[in-house]
C-alpha positions in Angstrom: -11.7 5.6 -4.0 -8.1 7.2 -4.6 -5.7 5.8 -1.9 -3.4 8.0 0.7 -0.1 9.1 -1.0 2.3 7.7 1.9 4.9 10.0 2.8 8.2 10.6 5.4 6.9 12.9 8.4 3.9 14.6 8.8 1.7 17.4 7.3 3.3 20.6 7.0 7.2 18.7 6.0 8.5 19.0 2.9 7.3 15.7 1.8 3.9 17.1 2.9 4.3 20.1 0.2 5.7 18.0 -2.5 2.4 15.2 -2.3 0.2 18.6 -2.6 2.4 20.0 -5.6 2.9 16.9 -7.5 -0.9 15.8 -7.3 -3.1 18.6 -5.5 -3.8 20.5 -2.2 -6.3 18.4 -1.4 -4.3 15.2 -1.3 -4.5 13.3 1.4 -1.3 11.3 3.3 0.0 8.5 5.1 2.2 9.9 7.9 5.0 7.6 7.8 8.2 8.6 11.0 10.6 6.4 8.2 11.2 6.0 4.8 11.1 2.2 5.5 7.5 2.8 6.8 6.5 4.3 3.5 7.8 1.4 1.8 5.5 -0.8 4.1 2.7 1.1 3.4 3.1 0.9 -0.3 4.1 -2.8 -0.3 1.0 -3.9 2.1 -1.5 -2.1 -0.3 -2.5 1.0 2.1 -1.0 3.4 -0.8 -0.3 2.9 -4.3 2.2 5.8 -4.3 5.2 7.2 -2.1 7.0 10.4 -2.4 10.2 9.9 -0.9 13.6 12.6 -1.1 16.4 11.0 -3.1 19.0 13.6 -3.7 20.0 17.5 -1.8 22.4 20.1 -3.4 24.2 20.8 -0.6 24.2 17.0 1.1 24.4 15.1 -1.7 22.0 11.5 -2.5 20.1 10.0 0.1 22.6 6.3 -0.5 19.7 4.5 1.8 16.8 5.4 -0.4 18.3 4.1 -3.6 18.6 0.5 -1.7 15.3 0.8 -0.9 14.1 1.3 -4.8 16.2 -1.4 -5.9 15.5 -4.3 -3.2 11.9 -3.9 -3.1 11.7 -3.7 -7.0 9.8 -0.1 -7.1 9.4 1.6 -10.0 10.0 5.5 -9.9 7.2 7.1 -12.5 8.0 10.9 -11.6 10.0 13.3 -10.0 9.6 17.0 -8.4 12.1 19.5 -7.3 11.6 21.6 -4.1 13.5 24.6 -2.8 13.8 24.3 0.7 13.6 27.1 2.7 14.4 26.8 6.7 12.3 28.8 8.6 12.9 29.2 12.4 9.6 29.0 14.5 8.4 29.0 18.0 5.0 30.0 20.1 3.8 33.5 19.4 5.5 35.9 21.4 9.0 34.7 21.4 11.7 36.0 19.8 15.3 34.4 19.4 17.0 35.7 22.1 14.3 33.6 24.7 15.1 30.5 22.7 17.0 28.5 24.6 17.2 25.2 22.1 16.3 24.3 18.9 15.1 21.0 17.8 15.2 19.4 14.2 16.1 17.0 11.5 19.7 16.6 11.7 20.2 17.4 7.9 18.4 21.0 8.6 20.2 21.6 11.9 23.6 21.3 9.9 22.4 23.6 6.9 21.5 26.1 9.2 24.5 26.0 11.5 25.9 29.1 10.4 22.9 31.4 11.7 23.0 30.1 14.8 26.7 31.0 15.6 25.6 34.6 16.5 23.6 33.0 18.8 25.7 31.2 21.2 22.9 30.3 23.6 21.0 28.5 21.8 21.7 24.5 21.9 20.5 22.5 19.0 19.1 19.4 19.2 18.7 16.4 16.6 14.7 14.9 16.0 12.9 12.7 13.7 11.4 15.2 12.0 11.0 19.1 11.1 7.5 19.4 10.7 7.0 17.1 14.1 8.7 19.5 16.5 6.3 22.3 15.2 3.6 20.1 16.2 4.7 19.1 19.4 5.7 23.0 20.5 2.2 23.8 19.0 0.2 21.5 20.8 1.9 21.2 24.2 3.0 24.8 24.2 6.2 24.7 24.9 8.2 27.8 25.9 11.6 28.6 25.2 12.2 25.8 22.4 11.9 26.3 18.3 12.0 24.1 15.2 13.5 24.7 12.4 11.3 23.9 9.2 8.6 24.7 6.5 6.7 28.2 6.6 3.4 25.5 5.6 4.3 24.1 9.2 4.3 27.2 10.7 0.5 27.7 9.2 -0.4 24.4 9.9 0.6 24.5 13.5 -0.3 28.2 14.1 4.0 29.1 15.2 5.4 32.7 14.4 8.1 32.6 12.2 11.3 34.2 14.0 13.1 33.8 11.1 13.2 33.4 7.4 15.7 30.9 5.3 18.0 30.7 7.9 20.3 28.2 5.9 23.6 28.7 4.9 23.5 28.5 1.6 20.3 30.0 0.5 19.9 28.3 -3.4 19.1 24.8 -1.4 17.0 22.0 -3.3 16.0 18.5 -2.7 15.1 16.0 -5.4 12.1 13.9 -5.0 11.0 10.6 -6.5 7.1 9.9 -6.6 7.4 5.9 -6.2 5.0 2.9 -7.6 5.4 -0.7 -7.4 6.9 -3.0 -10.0 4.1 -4.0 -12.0 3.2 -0.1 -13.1 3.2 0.8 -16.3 4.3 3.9 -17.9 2.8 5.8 -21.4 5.9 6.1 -23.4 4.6 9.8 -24.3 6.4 12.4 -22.8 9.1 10.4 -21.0 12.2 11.7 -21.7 14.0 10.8 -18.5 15.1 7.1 -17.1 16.5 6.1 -13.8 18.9 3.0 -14.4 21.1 0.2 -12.0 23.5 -2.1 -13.6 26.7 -3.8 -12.0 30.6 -3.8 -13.5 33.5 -5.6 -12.6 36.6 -4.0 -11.0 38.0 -4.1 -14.4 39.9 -1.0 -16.9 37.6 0.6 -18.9 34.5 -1.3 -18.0 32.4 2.1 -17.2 34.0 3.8 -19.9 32.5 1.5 -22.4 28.9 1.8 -20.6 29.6 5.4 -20.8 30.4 5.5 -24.5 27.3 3.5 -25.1 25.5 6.2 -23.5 27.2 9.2 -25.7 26.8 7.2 -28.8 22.8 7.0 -28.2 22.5 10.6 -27.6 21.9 10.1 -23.8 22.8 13.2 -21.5 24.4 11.6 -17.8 23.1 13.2 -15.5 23.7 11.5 -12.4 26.0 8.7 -11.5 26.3 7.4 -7.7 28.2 4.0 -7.5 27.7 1.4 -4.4 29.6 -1.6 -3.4 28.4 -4.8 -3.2 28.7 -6.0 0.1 28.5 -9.6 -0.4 30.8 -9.1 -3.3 34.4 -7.1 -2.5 35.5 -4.7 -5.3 32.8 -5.0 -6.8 29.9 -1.9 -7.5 26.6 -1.1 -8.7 26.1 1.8 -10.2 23.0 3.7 -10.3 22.6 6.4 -12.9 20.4 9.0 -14.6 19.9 10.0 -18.2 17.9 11.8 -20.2 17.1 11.3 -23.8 15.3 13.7 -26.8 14.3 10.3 -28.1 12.9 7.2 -26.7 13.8 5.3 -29.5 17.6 6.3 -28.5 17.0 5.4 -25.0 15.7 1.8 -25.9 19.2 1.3 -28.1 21.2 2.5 -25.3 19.1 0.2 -23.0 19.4 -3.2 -25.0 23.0 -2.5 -25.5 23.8 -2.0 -21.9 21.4 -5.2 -20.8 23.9 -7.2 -22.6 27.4 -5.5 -21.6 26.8 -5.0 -18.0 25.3 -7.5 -15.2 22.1 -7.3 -13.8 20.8 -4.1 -15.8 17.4 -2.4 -14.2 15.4 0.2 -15.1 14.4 1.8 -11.8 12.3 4.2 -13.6 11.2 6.1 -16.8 9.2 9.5 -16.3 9.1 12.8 -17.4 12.2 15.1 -16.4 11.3 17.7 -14.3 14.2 20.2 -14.9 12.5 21.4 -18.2 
């Protein structure tokens, strides 16, 4: 019997959409209020997979998530890129001039700030989750209060949508990882994407020379987020993303760099999603 994929929030978030996109409509999913939770469920055996939001274009990477990757040794075997769309809703019958507050995540509150200043009224307030506030205004029927998420919320919970893509900047895409533990193995066909962590010291030209390594094995960077070590001052881990025409240029690249930099990982190989 195929397990529950184990997701952050509840059906109708965008986590919701991205289980049903990545596998199928009918998929079924572990509610999780944290990304920590999912992690539990996948490490206790309730799920063998997790989809879990690692990177926005407007915000920027999700630096929590990556910690959670590496120190529970997951291994990242795809990846799947939504375009979020914030949609305001509320009971039937209400338009935005009754709305008196607006509850959601605090990352959608802030990309949709700018709508909101013709509406001076209106007082937004931070929650857990976007999809949840739908629920909760669904269920209890409450009057006077909106949420700001998914149009699949507002189906799911039976809400009007006031609004459509009521965030600033309207192009507005998250990156999600589908997550496995360490023991998974991967088919070497089709990869053409890997997900690496390695540390340098605080020294000149030590990431150049990873860097060239990279160039020189035809790899294409396409994402580089550093993080300090914080039992070790000054010094960083870096965690990067390439992508590769040619596995047999990616495994170079990778033996070179297991022996110039400390503590070399692969985090992931999987198909790139961007082609």
């Amino acid at each position: 019997m195929t397990k529950p994929i184990a997701i952050q929030g509840i059906k109708g978030s965008f986590h919701h959409e991205v289980a049903q996109l990545y596998f199928n409509d009918k998929a079924d999913v572990i509610e999780c209020m944290s990304f920590d939770g999912t992690v539990d469920s996948l490490l206790k055996g309730n799920t063998d997979f997790v989809v879990m939001a690692l990177e926005n274009s407007i915000a920027g990477s999700i630096i929590p998530n990556y910690a959670l990757i590496d120190n529970h040794n997951l291994t990242m075997v795809g990846e799947y890129y939504l375009d979020i769309q914030h949609n305001l809703l509320a009971l039937k019958g209400e338009t935005v001039e009754s709305i008196k507050e607006v509850h959601s995540h605090p990352m959608a509150l802030l990309q949709c700030k700018v709508f909101f200043k013709d509406y001076p009224h209106v007082k937004l307030v931070e929650a857990k989750d976007t999809a949840d506030v739908a629920k909760q205004i669904s269920e209890e029927k409450i009057k006077g209060i909106a949420a700001i998420a998914s149009k699949k919320a507002a189906h799911l919970y039976g809400l009007d949508v006031l609004a459509e893509s009521v965030q600033t900047i309207k192009h507005n895409e998250t990156r999600f990882v589908i997550v496995k533990r360490e023991n998974y193995e991967v088919e070497r066909k089709g990869i053409n994407k890997a997900s690496l962590k390695f540390e340098l010291d605080h020294k000149r030209g030590s990431l150049a020379t990873i860097l060239n390594v990279m160039s020189d094995c035809k790899l294409n960077l396409t994402k580089i987020q550093s993080l300090p070590k914080i039992d070790t001052p000054w010094k960083y881990a870096f965690f990067v993303d390439v992508t590769f025409e040619d596995y047999k240029y990616y495994e170079k690249a990778s033996s070179i760099m297991q022996l110039m930099a400390e503590n070399f990982k692969v985090l992931g190989e999987y198909k790139n999603a961007r082609l």
